[in-house]
Backbone and ligand atoms as CSV (ligand in chain L), in Angstrom:
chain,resi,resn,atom,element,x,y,z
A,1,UNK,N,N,-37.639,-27.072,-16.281
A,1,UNK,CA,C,-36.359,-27.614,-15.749
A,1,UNK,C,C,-36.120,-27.043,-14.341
A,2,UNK,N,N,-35.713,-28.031,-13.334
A,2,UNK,CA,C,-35.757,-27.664,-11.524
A,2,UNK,C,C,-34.294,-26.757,-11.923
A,3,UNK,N,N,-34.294,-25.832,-11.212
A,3,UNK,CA,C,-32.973,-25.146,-10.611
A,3,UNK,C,C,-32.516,-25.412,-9.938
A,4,UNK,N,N,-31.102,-24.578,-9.249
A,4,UNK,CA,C,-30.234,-25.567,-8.686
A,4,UNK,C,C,-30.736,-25.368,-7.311
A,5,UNK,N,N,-31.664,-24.155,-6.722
A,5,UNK,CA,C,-32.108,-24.305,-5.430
A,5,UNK,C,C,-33.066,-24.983,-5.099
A,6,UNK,N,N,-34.009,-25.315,-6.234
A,6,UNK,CA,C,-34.976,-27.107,-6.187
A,6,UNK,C,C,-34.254,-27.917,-5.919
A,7,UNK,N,N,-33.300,-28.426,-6.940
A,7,UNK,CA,C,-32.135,-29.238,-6.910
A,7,UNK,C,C,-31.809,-29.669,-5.550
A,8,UNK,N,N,-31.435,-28.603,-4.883
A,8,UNK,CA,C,-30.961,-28.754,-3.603
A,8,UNK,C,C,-31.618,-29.293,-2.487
A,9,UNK,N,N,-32.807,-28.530,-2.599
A,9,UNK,CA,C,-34.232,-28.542,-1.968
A,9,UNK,C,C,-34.348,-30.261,-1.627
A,10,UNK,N,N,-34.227,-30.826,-2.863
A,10,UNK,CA,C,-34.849,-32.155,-3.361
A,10,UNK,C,C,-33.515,-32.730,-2.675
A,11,UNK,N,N,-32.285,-32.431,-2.928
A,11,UNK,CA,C,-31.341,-33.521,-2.092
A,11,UNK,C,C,-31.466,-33.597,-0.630
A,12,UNK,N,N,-31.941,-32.484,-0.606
A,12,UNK,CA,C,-31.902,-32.465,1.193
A,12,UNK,C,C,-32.703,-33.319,1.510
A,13,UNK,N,N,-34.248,-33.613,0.912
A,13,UNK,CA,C,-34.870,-34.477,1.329
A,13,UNK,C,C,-34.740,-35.569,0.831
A,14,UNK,N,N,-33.688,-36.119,0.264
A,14,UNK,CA,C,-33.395,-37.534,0.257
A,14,UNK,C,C,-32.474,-37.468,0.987
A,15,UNK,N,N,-31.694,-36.491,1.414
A,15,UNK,CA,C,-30.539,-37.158,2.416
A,15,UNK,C,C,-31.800,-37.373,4.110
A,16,UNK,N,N,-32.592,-36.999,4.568
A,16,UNK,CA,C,-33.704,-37.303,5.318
A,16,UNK,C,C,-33.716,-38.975,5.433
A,17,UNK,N,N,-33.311,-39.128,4.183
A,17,UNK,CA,C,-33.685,-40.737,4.077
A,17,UNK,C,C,-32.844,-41.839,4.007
A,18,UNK,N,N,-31.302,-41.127,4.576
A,18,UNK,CA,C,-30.254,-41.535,4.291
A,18,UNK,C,C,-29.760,-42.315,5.584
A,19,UNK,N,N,-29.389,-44.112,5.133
A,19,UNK,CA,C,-29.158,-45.276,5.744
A,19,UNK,C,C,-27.233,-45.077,6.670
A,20,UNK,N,N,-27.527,-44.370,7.477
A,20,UNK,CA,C,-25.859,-43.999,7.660
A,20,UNK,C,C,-25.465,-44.405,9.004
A,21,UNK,N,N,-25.774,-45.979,9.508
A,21,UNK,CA,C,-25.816,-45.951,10.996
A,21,UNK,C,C,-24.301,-45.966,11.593
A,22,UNK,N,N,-23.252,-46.331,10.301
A,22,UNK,CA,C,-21.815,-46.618,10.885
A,22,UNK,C,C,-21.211,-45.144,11.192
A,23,UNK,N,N,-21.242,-44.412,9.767
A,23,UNK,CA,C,-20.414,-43.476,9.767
A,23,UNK,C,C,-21.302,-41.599,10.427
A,24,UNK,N,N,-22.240,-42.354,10.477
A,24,UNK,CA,C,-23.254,-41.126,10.897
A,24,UNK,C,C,-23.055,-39.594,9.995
A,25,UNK,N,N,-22.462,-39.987,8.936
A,25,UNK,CA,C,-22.520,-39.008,7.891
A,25,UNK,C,C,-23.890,-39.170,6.642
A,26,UNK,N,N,-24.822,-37.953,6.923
A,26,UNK,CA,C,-25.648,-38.295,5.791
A,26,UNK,C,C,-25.737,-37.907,4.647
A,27,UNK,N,N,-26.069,-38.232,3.436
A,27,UNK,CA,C,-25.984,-37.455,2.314
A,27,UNK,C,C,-27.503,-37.808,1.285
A,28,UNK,N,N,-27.706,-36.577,0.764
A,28,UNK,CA,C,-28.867,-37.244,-0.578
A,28,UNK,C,C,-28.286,-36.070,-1.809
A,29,UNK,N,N,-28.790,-36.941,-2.639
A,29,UNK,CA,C,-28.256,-36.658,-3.919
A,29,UNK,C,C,-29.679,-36.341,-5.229
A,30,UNK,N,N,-29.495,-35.275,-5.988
A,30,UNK,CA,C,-30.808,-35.435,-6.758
A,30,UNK,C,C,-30.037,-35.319,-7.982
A,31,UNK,N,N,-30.625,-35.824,-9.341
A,31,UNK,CA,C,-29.718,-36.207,-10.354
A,31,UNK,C,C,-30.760,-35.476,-11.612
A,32,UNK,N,N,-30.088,-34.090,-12.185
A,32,UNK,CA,C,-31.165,-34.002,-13.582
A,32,UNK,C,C,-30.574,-34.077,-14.906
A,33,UNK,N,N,-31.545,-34.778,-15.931
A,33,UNK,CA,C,-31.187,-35.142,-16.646
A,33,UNK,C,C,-31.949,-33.847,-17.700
A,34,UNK,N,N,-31.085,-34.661,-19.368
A,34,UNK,CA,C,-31.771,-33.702,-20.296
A,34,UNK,C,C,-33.222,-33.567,-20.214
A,35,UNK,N,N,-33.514,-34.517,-20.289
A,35,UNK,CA,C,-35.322,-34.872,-20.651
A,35,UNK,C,C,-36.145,-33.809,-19.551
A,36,UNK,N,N,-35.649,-33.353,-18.029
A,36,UNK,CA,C,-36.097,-32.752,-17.087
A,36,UNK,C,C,-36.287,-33.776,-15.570
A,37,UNK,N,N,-35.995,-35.091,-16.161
A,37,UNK,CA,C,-36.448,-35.788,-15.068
A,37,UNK,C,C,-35.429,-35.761,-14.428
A,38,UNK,N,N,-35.614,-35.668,-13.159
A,38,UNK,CA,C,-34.909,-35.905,-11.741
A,38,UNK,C,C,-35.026,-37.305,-10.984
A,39,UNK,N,N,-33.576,-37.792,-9.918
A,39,UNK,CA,C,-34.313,-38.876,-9.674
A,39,UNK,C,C,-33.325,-38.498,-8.086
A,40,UNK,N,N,-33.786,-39.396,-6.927
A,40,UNK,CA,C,-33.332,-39.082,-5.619
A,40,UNK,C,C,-32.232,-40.312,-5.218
A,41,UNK,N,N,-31.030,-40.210,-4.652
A,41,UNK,CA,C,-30.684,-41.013,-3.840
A,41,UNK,C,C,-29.920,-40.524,-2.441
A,42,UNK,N,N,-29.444,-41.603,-1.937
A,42,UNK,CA,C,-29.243,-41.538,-0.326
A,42,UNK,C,C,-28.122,-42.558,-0.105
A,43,UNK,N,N,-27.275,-42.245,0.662
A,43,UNK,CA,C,-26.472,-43.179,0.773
A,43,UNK,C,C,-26.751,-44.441,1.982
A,44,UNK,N,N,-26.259,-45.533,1.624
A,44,UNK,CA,C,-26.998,-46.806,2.270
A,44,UNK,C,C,-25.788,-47.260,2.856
A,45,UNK,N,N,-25.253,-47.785,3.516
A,45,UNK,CA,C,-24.610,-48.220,4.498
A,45,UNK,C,C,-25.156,-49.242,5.048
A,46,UNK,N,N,-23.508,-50.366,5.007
A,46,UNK,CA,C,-23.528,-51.879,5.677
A,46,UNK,C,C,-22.543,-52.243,6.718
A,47,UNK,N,N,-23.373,-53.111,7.074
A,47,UNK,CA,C,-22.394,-53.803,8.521
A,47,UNK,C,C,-20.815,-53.770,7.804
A,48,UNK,N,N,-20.634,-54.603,6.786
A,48,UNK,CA,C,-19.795,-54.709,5.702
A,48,UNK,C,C,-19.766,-53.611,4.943
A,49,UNK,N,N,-18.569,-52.473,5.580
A,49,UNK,CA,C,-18.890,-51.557,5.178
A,49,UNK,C,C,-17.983,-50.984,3.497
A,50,UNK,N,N,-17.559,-51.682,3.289
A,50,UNK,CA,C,-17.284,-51.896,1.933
A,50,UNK,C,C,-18.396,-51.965,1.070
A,51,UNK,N,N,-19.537,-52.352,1.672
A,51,UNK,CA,C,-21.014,-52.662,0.647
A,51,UNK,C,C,-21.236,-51.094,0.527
A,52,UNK,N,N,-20.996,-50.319,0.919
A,52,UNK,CA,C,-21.657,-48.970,1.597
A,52,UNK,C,C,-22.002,-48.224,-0.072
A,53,UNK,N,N,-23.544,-47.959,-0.339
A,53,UNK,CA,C,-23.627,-47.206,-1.519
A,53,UNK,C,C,-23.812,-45.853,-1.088
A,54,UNK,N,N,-23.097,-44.728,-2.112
A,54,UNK,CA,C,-22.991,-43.849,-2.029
A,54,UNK,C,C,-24.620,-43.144,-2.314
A,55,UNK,N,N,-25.195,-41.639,-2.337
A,55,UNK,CA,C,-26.145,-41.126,-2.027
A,55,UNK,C,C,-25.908,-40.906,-4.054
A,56,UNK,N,N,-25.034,-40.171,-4.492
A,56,UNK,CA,C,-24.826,-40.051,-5.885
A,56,UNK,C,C,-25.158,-41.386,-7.178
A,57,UNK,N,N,-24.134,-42.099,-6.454
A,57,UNK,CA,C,-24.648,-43.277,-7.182
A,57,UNK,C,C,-26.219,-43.863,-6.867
A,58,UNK,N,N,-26.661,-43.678,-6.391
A,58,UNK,CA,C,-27.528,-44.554,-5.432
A,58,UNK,C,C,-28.567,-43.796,-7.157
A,59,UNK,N,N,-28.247,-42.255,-6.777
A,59,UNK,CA,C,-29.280,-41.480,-7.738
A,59,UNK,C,C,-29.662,-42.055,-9.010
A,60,UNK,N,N,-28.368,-41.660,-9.511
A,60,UNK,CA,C,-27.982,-42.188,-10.836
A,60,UNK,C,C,-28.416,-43.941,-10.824
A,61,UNK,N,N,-28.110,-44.651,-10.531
A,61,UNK,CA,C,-28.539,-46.178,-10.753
A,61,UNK,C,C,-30.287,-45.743,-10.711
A,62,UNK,N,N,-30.896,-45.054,-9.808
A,62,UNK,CA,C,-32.655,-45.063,-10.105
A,62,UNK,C,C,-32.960,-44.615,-11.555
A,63,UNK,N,N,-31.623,-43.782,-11.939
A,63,UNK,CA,C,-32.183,-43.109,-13.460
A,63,UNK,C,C,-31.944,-44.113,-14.464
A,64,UNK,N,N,-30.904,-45.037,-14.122
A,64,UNK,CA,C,-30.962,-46.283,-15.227
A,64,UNK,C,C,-32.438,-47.205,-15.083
A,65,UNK,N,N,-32.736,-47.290,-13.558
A,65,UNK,CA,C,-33.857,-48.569,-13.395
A,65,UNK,C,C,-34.981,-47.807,-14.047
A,66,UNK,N,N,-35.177,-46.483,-13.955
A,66,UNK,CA,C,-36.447,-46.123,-14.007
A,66,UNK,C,C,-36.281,-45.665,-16.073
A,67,UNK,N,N,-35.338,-46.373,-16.953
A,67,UNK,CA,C,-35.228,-46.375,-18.235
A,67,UNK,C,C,-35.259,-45.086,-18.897
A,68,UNK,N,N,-34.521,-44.021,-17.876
A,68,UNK,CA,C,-33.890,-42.625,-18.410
A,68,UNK,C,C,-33.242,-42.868,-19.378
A,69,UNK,N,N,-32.916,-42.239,-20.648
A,69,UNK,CA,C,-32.075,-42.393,-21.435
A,69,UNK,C,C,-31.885,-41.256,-22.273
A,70,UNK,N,N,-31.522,-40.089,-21.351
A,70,UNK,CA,C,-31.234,-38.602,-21.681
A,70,UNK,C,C,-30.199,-38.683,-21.030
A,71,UNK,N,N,-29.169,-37.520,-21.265
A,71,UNK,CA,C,-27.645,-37.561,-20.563
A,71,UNK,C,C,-28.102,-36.216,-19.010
A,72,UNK,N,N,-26.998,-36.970,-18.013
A,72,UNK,CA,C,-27.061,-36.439,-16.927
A,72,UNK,C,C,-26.675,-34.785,-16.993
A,73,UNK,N,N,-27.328,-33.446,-17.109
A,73,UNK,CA,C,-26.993,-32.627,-16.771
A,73,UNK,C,C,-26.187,-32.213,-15.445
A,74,UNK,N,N,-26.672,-32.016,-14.750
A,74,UNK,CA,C,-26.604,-31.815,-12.973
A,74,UNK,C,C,-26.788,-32.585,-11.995
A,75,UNK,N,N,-25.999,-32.503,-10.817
A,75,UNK,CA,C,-26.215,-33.182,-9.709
A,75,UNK,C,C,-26.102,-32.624,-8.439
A,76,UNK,N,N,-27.217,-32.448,-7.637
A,76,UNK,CA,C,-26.963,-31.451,-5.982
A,76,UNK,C,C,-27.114,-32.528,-4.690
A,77,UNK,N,N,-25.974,-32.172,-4.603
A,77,UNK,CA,C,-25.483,-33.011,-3.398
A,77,UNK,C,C,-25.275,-32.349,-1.819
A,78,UNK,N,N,-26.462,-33.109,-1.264
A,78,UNK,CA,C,-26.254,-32.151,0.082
A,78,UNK,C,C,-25.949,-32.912,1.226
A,79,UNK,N,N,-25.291,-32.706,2.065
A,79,UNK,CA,C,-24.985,-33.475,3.071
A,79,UNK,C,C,-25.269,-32.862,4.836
A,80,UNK,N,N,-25.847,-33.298,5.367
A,80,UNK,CA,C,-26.535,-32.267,6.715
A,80,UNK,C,C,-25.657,-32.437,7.597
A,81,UNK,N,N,-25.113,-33.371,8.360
A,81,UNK,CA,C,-23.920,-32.963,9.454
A,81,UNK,C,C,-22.575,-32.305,9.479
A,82,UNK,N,N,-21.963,-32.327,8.150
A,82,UNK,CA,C,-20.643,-31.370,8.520
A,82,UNK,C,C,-20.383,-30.566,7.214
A,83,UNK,N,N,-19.135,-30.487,6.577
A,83,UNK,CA,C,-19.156,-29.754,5.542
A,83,UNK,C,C,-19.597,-29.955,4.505
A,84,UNK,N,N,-19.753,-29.676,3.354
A,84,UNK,CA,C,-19.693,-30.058,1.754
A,84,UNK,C,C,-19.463,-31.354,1.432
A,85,UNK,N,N,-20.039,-32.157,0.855
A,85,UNK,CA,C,-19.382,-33.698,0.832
A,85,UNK,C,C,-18.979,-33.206,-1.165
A,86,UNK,N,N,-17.873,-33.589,-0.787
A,86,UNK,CA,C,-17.217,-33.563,-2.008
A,86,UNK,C,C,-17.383,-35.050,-2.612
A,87,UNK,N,N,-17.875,-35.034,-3.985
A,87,UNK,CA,C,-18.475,-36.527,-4.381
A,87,UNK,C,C,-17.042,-37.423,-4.324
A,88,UNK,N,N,-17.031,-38.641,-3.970
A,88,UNK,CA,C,-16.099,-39.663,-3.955
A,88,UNK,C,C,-15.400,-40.309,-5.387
A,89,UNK,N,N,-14.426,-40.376,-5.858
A,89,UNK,CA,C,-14.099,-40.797,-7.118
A,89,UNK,C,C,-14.562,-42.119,-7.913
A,90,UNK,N,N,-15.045,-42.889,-7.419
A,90,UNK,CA,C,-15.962,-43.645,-8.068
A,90,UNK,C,C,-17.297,-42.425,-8.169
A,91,UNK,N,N,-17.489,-41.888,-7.756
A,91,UNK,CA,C,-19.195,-41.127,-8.001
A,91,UNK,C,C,-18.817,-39.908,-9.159
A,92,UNK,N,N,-17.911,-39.721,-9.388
A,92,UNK,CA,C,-17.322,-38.374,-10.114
A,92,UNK,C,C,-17.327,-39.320,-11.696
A,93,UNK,N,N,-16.560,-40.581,-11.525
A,93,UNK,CA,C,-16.393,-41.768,-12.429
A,93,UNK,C,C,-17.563,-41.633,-12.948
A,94,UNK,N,N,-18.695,-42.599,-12.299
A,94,UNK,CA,C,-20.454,-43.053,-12.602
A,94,UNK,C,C,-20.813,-41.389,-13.142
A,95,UNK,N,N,-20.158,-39.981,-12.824
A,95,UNK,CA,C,-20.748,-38.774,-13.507
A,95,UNK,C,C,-19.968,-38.798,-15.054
A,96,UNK,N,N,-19.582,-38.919,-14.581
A,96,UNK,CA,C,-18.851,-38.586,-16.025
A,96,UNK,C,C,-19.090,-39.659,-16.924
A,97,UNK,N,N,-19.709,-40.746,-16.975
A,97,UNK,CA,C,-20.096,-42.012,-17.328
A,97,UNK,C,C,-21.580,-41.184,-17.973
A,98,UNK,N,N,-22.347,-40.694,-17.450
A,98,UNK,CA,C,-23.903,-40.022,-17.716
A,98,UNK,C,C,-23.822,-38.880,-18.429
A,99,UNK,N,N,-22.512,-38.334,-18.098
A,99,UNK,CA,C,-22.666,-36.726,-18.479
A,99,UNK,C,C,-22.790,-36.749,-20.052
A,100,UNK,N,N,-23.670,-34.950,-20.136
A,100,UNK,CA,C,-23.644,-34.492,-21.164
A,100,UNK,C,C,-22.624,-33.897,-21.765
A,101,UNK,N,N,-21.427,-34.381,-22.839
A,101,UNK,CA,C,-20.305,-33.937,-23.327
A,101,UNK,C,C,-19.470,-33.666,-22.214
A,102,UNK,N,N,-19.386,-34.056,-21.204
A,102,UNK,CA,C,-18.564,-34.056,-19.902
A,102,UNK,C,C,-18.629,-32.896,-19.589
A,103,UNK,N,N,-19.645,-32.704,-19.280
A,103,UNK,CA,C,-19.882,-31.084,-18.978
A,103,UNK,C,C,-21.255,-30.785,-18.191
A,104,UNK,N,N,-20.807,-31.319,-16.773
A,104,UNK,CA,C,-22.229,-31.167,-15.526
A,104,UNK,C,C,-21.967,-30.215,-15.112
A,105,UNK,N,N,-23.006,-29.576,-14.026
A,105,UNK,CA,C,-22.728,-29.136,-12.727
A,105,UNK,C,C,-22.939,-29.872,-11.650
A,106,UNK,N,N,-22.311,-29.600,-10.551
A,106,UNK,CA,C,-22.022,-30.811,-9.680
A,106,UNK,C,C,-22.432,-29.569,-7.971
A,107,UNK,N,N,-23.460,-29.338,-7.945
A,107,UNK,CA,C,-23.759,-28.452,-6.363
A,107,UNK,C,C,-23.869,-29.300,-5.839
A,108,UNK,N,N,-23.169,-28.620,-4.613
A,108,UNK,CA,C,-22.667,-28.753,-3.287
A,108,UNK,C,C,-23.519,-28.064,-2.452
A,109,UNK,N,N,-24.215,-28.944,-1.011
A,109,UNK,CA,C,-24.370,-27.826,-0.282
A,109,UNK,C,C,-24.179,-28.391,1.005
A,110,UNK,N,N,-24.642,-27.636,2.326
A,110,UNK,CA,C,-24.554,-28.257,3.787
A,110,UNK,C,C,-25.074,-27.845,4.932
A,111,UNK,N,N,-25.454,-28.563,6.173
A,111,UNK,CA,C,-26.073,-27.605,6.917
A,111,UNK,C,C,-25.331,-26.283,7.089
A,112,UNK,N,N,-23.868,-26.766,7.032
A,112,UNK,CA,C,-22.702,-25.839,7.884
A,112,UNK,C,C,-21.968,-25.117,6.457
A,113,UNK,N,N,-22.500,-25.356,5.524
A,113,UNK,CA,C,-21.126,-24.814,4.789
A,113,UNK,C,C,-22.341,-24.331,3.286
A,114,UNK,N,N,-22.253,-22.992,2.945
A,114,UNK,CA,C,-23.155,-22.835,1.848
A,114,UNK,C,C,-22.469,-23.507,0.666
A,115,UNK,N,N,-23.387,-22.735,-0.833
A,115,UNK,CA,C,-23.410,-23.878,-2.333
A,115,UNK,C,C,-22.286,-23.314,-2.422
A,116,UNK,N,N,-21.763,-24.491,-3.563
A,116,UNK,CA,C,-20.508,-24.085,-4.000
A,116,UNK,C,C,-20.624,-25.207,-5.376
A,117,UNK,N,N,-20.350,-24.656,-6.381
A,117,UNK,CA,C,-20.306,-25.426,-7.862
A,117,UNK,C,C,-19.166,-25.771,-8.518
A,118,UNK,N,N,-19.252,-26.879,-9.256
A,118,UNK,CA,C,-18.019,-27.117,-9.853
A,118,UNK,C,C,-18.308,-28.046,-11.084
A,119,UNK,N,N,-18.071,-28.179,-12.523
A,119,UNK,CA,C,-17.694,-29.271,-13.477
A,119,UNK,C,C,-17.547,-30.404,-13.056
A,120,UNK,N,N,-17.639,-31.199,-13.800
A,120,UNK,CA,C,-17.361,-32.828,-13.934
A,120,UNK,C,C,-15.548,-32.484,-14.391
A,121,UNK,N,N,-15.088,-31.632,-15.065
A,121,UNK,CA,C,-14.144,-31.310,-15.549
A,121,UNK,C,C,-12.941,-30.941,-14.663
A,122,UNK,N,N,-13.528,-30.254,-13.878
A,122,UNK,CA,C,-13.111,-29.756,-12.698
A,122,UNK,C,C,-12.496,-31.176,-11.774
A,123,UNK,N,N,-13.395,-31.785,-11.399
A,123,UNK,CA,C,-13.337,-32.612,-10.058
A,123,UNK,C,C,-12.763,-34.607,-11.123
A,124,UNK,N,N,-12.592,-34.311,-12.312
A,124,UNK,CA,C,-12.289,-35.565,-12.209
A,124,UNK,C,C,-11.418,-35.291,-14.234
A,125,UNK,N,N,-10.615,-34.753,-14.122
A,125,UNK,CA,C,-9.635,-34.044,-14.894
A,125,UNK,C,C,-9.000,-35.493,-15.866
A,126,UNK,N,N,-9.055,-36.095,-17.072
A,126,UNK,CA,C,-7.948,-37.025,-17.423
A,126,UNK,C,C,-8.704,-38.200,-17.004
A,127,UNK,N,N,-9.904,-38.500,-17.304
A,127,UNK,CA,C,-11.026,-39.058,-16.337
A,127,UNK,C,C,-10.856,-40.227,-17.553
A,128,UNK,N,N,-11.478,-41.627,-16.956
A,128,UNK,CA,C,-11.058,-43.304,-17.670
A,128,UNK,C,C,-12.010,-43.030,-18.201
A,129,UNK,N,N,-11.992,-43.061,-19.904
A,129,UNK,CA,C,-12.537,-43.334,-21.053
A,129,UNK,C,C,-12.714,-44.658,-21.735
A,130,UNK,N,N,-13.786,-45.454,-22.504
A,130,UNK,CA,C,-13.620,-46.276,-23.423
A,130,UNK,C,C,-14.108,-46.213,-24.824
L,1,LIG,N1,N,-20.757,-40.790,0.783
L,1,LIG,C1,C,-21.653,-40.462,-0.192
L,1,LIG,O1,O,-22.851,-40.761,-0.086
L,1,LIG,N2,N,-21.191,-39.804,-1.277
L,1,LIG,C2,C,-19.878,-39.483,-1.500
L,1,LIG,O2,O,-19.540,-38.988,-2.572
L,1,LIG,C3,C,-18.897,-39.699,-0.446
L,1,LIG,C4,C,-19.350,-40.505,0.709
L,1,LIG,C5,C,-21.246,-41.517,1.961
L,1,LIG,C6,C,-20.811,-42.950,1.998
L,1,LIG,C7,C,-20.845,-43.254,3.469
L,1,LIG,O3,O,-22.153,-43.697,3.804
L,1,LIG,C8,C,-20.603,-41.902,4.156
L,1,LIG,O4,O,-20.769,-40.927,3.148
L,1,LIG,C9,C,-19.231,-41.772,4.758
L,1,LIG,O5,O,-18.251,-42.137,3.892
């Protein structure tokens, strides 16, 4: 099982790969699950910037295509131009949607700003159930 400084390791180099020409904010995201598998995303950005997929989600949707079907442990989210990108509430949503008993870790890191950890519990409290 990757740790959270692999973890990190691995987001950084998907944020490398990250589609961000509007907002020039980049982010990559690495997503581990029970089973051990990891999967990468990056956030993609559109002219229409409402289309704009996040680097988290981006992750998570590869772990559905690629027919994961272990619950999301962890997620390290790194973002290289400014601080900590704190995941967006739809992306906290899609976590807590994967998580194991609602109970992730969610690292943070940045060029400018070191790790910092937090719950699914934490960051999305009273969270939409069905
Ligand atoms: N972004 C993410 O990739 N993840 C988040 O949780 C918040 C925001 C991206 C979307 C957009 O490309 C850029 O950051 C600025 O909002």
């Amino acid at each position: 099982m990757l740790d959270n400084l692999q973890l990190l390791e691995l987001a950084k180099k998907a944020c490398d790969n990250a589609y961000a020409k509007y907002s020039n904010f980049h982010v990559g995201a690495c997503a581990l699950y029970e089973s051990g598998n990891y999967y990468l995303g990056c956030n993609v950005e559109n002219a229409s910037y409402g289309l704009t997929l996040c680097a988290e989600r981006n992750a998570m949707s590869n772990a559905i295509v690629a027919g994961e079907k272990s619950k999301l442990v962890k997620i390290a989210i790194f973002s290289k131009d400014r601080t900590n990108c704190m995941p967006c509430g739809a992306c906290r949503q899609w976590m807590a949607e994967f998580a194991k008993d609602n109970n992730i870790q969610i690292i943070l890191e940045s060029e400018d700003s070191k790790c910092a950890v937090f719950t699914i519990e934490e960051l999305l409290p009273y969270g939409f159930e069905l």
